[in-house]
C-alpha positions as CSV (number, residue, x, y, z in Angstrom):
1,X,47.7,66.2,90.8
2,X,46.6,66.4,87.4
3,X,48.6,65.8,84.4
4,X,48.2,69.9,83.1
5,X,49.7,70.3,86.2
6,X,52.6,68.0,85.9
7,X,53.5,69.4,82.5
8,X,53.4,72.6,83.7
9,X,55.9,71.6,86.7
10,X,57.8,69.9,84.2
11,X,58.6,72.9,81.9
12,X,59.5,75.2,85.0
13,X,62.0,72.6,86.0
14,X,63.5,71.8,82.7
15,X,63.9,75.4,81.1
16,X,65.7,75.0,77.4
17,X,68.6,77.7,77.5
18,X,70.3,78.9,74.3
19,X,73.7,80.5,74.6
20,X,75.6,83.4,72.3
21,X,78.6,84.3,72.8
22,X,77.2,87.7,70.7
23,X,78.1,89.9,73.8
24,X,81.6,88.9,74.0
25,X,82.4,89.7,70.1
26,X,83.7,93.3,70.6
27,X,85.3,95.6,67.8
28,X,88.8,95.8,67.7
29,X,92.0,96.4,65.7
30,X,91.8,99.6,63.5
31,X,88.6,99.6,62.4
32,X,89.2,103.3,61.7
33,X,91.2,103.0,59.1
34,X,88.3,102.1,56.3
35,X,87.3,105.6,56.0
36,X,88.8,107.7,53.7
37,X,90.1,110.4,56.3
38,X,91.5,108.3,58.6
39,X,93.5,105.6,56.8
40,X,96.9,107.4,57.4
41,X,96.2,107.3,61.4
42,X,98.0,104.8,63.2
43,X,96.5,103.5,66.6
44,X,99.0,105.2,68.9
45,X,97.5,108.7,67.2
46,X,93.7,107.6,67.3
47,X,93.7,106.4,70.8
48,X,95.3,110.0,71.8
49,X,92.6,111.9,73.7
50,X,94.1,115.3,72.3
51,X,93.8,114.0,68.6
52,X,89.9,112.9,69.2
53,X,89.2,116.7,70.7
54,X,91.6,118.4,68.2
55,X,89.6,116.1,65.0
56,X,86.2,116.6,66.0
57,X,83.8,117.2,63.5
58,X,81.4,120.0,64.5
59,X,80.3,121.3,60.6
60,X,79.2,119.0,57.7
61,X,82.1,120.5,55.1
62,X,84.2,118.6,57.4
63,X,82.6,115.6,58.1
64,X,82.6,115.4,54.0
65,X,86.4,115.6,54.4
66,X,86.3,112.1,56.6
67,X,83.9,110.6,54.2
68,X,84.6,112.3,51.1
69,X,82.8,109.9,48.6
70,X,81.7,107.3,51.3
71,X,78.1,108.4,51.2
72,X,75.8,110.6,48.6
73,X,75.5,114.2,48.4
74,X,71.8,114.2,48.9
75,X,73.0,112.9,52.4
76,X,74.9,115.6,53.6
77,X,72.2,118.0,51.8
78,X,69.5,116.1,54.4
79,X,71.6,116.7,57.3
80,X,72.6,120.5,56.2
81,X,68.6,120.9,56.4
82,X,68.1,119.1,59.2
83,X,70.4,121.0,61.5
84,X,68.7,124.4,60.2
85,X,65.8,123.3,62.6
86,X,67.8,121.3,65.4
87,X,67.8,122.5,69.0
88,X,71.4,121.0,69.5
89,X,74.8,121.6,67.5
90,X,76.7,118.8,66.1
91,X,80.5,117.9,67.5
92,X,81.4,113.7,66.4
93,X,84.7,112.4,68.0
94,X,86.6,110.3,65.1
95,X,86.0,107.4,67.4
96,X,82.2,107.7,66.8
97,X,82.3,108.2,63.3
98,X,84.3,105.2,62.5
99,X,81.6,103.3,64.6
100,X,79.0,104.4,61.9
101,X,78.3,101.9,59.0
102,X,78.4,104.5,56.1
103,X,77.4,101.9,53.7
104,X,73.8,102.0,55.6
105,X,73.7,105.1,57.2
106,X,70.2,106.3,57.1
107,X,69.4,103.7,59.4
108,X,72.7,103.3,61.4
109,X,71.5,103.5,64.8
110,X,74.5,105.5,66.0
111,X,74.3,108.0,63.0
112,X,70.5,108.4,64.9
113,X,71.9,110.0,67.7
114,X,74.1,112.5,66.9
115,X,73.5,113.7,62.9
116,X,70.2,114.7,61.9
117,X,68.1,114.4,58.8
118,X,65.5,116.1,57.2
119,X,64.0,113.6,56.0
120,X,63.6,111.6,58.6
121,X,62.5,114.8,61.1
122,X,58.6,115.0,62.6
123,X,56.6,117.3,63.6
124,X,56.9,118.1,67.5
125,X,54.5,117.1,69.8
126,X,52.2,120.2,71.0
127,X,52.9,118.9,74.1
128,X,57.1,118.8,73.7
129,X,59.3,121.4,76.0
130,X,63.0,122.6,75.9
131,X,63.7,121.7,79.3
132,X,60.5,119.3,80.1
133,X,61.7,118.3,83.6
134,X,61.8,121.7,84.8
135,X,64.7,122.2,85.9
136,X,65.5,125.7,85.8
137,X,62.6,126.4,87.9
138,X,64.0,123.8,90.4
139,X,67.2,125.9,90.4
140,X,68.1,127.7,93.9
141,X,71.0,128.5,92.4
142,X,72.3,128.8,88.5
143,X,73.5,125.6,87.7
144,X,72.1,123.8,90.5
145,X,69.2,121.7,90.4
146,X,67.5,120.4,94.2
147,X,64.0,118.3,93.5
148,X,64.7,115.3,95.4
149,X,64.8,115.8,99.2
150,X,68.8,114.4,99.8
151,X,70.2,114.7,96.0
152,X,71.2,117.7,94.2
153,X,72.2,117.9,90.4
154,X,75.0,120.2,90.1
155,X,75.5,121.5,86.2
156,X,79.4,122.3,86.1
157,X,79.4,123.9,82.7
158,X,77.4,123.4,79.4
159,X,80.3,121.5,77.2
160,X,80.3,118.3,76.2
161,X,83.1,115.8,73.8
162,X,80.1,114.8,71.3
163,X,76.7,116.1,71.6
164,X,73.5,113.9,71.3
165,X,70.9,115.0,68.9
166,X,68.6,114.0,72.2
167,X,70.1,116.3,74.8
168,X,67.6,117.0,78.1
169,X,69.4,120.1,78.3
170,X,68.8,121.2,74.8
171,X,68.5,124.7,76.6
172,X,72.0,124.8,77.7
173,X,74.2,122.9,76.3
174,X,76.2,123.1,73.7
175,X,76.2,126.0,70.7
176,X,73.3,128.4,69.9
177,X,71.5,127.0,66.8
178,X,69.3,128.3,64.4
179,X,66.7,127.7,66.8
180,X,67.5,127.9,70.2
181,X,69.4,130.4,71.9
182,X,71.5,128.6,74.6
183,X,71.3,129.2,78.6
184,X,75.0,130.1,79.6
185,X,76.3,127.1,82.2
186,X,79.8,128.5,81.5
187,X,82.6,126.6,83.9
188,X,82.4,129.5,86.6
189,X,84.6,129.6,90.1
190,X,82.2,132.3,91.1
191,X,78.8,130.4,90.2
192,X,80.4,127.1,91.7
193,X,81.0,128.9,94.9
194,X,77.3,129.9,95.5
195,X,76.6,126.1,94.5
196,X,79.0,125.0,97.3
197,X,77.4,127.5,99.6
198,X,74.1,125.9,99.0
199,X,75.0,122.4,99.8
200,X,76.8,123.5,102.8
201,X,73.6,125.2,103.9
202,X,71.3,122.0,103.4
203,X,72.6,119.3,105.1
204,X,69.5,116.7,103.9
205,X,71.4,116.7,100.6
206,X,73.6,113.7,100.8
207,X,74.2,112.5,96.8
208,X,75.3,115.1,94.3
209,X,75.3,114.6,90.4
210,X,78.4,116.4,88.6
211,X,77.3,116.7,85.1
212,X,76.2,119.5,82.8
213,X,77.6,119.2,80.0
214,X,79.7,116.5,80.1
215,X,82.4,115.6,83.5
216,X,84.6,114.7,80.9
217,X,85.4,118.4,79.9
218,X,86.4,119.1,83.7
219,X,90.1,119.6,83.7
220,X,92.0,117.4,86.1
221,X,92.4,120.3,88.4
222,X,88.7,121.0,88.2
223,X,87.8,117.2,89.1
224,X,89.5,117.7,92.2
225,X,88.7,121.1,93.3
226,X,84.3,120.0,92.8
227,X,85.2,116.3,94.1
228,X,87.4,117.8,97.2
229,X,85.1,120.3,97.8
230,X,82.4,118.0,98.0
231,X,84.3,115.3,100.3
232,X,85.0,118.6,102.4
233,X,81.2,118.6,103.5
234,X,79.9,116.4,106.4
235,X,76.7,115.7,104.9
236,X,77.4,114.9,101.1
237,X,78.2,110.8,100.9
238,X,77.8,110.3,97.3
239,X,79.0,111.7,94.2
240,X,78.2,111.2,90.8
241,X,80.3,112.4,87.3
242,X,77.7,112.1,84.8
243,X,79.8,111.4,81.8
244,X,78.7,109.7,78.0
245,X,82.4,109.5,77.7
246,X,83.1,105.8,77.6
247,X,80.3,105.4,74.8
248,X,82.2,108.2,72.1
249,X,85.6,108.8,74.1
250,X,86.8,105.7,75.6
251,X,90.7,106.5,75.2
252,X,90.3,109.8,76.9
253,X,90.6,106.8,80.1
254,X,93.4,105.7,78.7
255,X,95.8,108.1,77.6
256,X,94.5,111.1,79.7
257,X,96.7,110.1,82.8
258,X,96.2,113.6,84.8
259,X,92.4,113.5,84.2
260,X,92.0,110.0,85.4
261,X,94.5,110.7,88.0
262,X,92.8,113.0,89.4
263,X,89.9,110.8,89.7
264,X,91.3,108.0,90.7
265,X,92.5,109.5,93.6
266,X,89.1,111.5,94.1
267,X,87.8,107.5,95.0
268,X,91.1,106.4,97.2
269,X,90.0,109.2,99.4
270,X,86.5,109.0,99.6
271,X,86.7,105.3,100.0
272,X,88.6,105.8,103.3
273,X,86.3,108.2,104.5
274,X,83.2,105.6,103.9
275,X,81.9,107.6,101.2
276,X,81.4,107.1,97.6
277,X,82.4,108.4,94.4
278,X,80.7,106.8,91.2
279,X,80.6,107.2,87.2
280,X,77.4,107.3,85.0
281,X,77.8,106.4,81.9
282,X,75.7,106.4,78.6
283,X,75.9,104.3,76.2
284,X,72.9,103.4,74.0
285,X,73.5,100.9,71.7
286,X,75.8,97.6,71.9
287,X,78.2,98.5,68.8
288,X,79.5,101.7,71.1
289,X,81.3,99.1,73.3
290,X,84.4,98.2,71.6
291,X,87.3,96.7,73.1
292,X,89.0,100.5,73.5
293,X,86.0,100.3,75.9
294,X,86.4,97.0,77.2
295,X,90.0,98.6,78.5
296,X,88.6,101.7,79.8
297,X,86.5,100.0,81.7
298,X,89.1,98.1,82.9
299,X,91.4,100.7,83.8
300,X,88.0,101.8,86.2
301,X,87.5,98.7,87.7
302,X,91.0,98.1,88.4
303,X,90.8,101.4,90.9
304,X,87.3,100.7,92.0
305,X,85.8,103.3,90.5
306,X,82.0,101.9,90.3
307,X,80.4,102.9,86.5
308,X,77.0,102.5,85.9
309,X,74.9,102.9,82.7
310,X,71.9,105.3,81.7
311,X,70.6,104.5,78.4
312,X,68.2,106.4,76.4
313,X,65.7,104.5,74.7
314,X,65.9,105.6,71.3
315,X,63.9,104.7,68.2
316,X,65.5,103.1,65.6
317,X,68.2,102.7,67.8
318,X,67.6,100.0,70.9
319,X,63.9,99.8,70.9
320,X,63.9,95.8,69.9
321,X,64.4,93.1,72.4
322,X,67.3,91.4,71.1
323,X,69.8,95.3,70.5
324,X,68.7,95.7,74.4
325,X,69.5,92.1,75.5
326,X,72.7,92.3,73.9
327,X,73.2,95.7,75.1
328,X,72.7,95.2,78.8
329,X,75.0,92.1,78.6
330,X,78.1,93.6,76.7
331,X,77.3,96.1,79.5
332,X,78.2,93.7,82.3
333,X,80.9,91.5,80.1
334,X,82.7,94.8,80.3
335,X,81.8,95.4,84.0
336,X,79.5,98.4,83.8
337,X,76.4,97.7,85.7
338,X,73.3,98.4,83.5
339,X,71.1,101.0,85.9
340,X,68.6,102.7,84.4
341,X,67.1,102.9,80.5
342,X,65.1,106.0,80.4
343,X,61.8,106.7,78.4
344,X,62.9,109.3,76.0
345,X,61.6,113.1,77.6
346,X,59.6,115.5,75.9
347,X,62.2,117.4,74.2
348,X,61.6,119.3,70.9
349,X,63.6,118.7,67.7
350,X,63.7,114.9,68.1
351,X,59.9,113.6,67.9
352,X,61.4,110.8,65.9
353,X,63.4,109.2,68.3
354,X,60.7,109.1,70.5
355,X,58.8,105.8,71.4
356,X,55.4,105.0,73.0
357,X,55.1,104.4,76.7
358,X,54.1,100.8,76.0
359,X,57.3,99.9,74.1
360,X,59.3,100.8,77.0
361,X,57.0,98.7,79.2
362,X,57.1,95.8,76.7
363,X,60.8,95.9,75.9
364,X,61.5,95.7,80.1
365,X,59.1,92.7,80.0
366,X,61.1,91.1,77.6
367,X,65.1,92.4,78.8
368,X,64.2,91.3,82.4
369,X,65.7,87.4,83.0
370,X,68.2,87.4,80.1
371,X,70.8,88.1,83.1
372,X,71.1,88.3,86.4
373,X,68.8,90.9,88.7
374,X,71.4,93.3,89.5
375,X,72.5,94.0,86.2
376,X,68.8,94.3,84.8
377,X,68.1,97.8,84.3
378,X,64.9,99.5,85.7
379,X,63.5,101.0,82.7
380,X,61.7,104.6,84.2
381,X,60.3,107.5,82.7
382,X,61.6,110.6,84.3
383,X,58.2,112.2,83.9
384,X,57.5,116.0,82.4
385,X,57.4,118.8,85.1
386,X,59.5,117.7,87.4
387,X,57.9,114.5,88.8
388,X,61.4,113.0,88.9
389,X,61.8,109.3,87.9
390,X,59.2,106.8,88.0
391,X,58.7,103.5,87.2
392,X,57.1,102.8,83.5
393,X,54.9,100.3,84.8
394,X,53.8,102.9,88.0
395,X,51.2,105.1,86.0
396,X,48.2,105.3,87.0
397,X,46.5,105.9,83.9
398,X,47.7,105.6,80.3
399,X,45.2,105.6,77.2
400,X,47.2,103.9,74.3
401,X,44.6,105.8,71.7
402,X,45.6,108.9,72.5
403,X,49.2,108.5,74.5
404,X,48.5,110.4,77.5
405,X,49.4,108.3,80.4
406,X,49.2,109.9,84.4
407,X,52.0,109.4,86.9
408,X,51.9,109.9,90.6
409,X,55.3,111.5,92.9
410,X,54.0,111.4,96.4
411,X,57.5,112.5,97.5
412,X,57.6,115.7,95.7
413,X,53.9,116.4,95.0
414,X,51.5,114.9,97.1
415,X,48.7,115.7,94.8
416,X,50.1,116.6,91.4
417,X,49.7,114.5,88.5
418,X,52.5,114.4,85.9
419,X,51.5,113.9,82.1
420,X,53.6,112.4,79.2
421,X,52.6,112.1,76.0
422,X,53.4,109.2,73.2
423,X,55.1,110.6,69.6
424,X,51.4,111.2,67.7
425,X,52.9,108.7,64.3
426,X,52.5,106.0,66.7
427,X,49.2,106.1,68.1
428,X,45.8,104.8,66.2
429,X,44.1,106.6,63.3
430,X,41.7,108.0,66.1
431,X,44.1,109.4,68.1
432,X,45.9,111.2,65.7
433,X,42.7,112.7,64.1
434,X,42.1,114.2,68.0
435,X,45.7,115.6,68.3
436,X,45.3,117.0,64.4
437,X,42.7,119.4,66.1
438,X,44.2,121.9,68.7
439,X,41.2,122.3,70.1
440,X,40.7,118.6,71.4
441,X,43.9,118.9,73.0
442,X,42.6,120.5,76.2
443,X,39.9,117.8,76.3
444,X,42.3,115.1,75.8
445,X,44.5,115.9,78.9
446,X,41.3,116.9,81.3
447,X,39.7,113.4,80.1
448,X,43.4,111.9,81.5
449,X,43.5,113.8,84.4
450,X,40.2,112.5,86.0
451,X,40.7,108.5,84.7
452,X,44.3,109.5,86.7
453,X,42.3,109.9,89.9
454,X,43.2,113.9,89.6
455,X,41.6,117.0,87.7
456,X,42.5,120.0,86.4
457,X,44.4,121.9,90.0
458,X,46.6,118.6,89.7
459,X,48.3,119.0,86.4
460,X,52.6,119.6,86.6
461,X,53.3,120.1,83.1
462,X,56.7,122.1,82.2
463,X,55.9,125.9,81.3
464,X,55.6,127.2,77.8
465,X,58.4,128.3,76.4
C-alpha cells in the first residue's frame, strides 16, 4: 500500500471537528424595546397575538411612527419608490420589525424580504412571470391546484400575517398594488365546497397542502371545518398547513389557545386514524428563530404536531455557507426539520433577490454534512411552467454564460423540457450583451433546448401575462 494512500486513509479516519455553540445563542428578553415605538410595551402585550395583528405596519407613515428617527429620510423615500413598482403590498408584524437591525438596514437580510427599495431594485428578467409555476392553469377548480398525480394544493384564501416581498403567488395574494391587480382567493364556503367535491371525486389524491395565503389567518373554526373535512375522506392521508407563521408570528402559538386548539386536536384525531397532519414552515434566515420561537416550537412538539421548513433562497439574505449552516442547525436545535430550500422562482418585482442556479448547487455542496442526513435540506428548484420540483443538481443542461439551464419531469411531462433562467447581473459580460438584445433571446433558449436533449415542441414555459 503506498504511503499517498496511507495519508489519505489517515485523514478520513482522523477528521478535525470544530464545534459552535452559534446555533444555540437565540434572542431573548425584550429585545423590542430599543425601538422608539415599542419601548412602552411590556412582554405580556408583545407576545399577544391580537396586539401583533392589531400593530401591523402595512404603510410607510407608520412604520416611521415605530422608527421615528432610527433610520434616514432618504430611507423611507427609497422604499416609498420602491413599493410604487412592487407586485406585493407590505404588512410587518412588530415582531419582525424589532428583528431588523436599523442601525444597518440596507443590508439587513430580513429588511430584504419584506420592505423594498429603489435603489436596490433590477430590471426583470424577460423571461420572469406572475405566477411562473402555472398554477392557475393547473386549477380544476378556483383555488385548487392538482399537478402531481396524489397531491393537491388547496388555496384557502389570499391573506397572509406579513407578506414577503418574494411571494409565488404575487397574483393573488395580498392587496392590489400599483402594479398588479390581485386574483380574488377570498375565504369562500361556497368555493371550498366545490374544492371538497373535487377531492372526493379523485381518489389518487392522497396529500393536500392548506395554504394560500397564509393557514395562520384560518379561524379556529375554519381549521377544523378544512382539517375535518379532509379526515372525512377515505382517500386523503396527509395534510399540510403551509404557514410562514413561526418565522414573523411565533406567539400567535402561544397565546392563541382556540387556534392552536383547534389544531392540536386536528392531529389527536388524525393520529388515531393512521393519518397525518403536518406544518410547513418558512423561515429564511437564522436571526428569525428567537427563543419566542424556540417555545412555539415547543408547544408543537409537545402535541406531536410534525413542522418542517421551506426556505427560500434569498440573495443577500442566506446565500453564504456559513447563514445556511447555521440556519439549518438552529432549525433542528429548535426541533423543526429543515426540508426543502427552494431556488428562488421566476417572479417579477424581485430580480434582486434572485441567485444563479450554480449558487444553489454550490451552497447544497457545502450545507450537506454539517448535520445529520435527515435534517439536511434537499435544495430543489420548483422549475417554471409547472414542472413541479426538481432536484438542482437534476438538469440536464445548464450554460452558466447565459443562465438557461433544462430540467426534465417524466412524471408530469414525458417530453417537455422546463427552462429557468439566472438574474442577467450575475452572468458573464457575454451573456449579458446576448440578453441586452431581445432578439437573441429566441436563439438563446432554442440553442438550450437542443444541448437539453429537446427542441422547440418541448418547451413548458408559463404563459405571458
Amino acid at each position: 500500500m503506498s504511503s499517498t494512500w496511507l495519508a489519505a486513509e489517515t485523514l478520513v479516519r482522523r477528521p478535525k471537528h470544530s464545534f459552535s455553540e452559534d446555533h444555540r445563542v437565540l434572542e431573548g428578553g425584550e429585545f423590542w424595546r430599543r425601538l422608539p415605538g415599542y419601548r412602552e410595551v411590556d412582554e405580556a402585550t408583545f407576545l399577544d397575538h391580537r396586539f401583533q395583528a392589531k400593530a401591523s405596519v402595512t404603510r410607510v407613515d407608520q412604520l416611521h411612527s415605530v422608527l421615528r428617527e432610527a433610520v434616514s429620510d432618504a430611507f423611507y423615500q427609497a422604499v416609498e419608490a420602491a413599493l410604487s413598482r412592487a407586485t406585493m403590498s407590505i404588512r410587518l408584524s412588530p415582531y419582525v420589525i424589532a428583528l431588523i437591525d436599523w442601525e444597518n438596514a440596507e443590508r439587513d437580510p430580513i429588511r430584504r424580504q419584506f420592505l423594498p427599495m429603489a435603489t436596490h431594485q433590477l430590471a426583470d428578467h424577460p423571461m420572469a412571470r406572475l405566477d411562473s409555476l402555472d398554477e392557475r392553469a393547473h386549477s380544476p377548480v378556483p383555488g385548487l391546484t392538482h399537478r402531481y398525480r396524489d397531491k393537491a394544493l388547496f388555496l384557502t384564501q389570499d391573506r397572509c400575517p406579513v407578506y414577503c416581498r418574494f411571494c409565488t403567488r404575487s397574483y393573488a395574494v395580498g392587496n392590489d398594488t400599483d402594479d398588479v391587480q390581485k386574483d380574488k382567493i377570498s375565504a369562500q364556503r361556497d368555493r371550498w365546497d366545490l374544492a371538497f367535491q373535487y377531492l372526493r371525486e379523485h381518489p389518487e389524491v392522497e396529500d393536500v397542502v392548506i395554504s394560500g395565503g397564509d393557514s395562520y389567518s384560518l379561524r379556529e373554526d375554519q381549521i377544523r371545518l378544512i382539517g375535518n373535512t379532509l379526515l372525512d375522506m377515505p382517500n386523503i392521508r396527509r395534510m399540510r398547513f403551509a404557514t410562514k407563521g413561526l418565522a414573523v408570528l411565533p406567539m400567535k402559538v402561544l397565546t392563541d389557545d382556540g387556534w392552536f386548539g383547534a389544531l392540536a386536536e386536528l392531529n389527536k384525531r388524525a393520529r388515531k386514524m393512521h393519518k397525518e397532519v403536518a406544518i410547513h414552515t418558512h423561515v429564511n434566515h437564522p436571526r428569525e428563530i428567537t427563543d419566542i420561537t424556540r417555545r412555539a416550537a415547543g408547544r408543537l412538539f409537545e402535541e406531536g404536531i410534525i413542522v418542517r421548513n421551506q426556505t427560500v433562497l434569498l440573495r443577500g439574505v442566506n446565500d453564504d455557507p456559513d447563514t445556511m449552516r447555521l440556519l439549518v442547525k438552529r432549525l433542528g436545535y429548535v426541533q423543526i426539520q429543515p426540508y426543502y430550500v427552494f431556488q428562488h422562482d421566476l417572479v417579477r418585482g424581485v430580480e434582486d433577490l434572485r441567485t444563479s442556479l450554480g449558487t444553489a448547487i454550490e451552497l447544497e455542496k457545502q450545507t450537506r454534512g454539517s448535520t445529520a442526513g435527515f435534517h439536511s435540506p434537499m435544495f430543489v428548484l420548483d422549475t417554471p411552467g409547472g414542472g413541479g420540483k426538481r432536484d438542482v443538481h437534476a438538469y440536464e443542461h445548464y450554460n452558466t454564460v447565459t443562465g438557461v439551464s433544462v430540467f426534465r419531469s417524466p412524471n408530469l411531462s414525458a417530453s417537455g423540457r422546463y427552462l429557468y433562467f439566472d438574474p442577467i447581473d450575475s452572468l458573464p459580460e457575454e451573456g449579458q450583451e446576448r440578453w441586452s438584445h431581445p432578439e437573441e433571446h429566441e436563439r438563446i433558449v432554442a440553442e438550450a433546448l437542443v444541448a437539453g436533449g429537446g427542441n422547440a415542441d418541448h418547451l413548458i414555459l408559463a404563459a405571458a401575462e
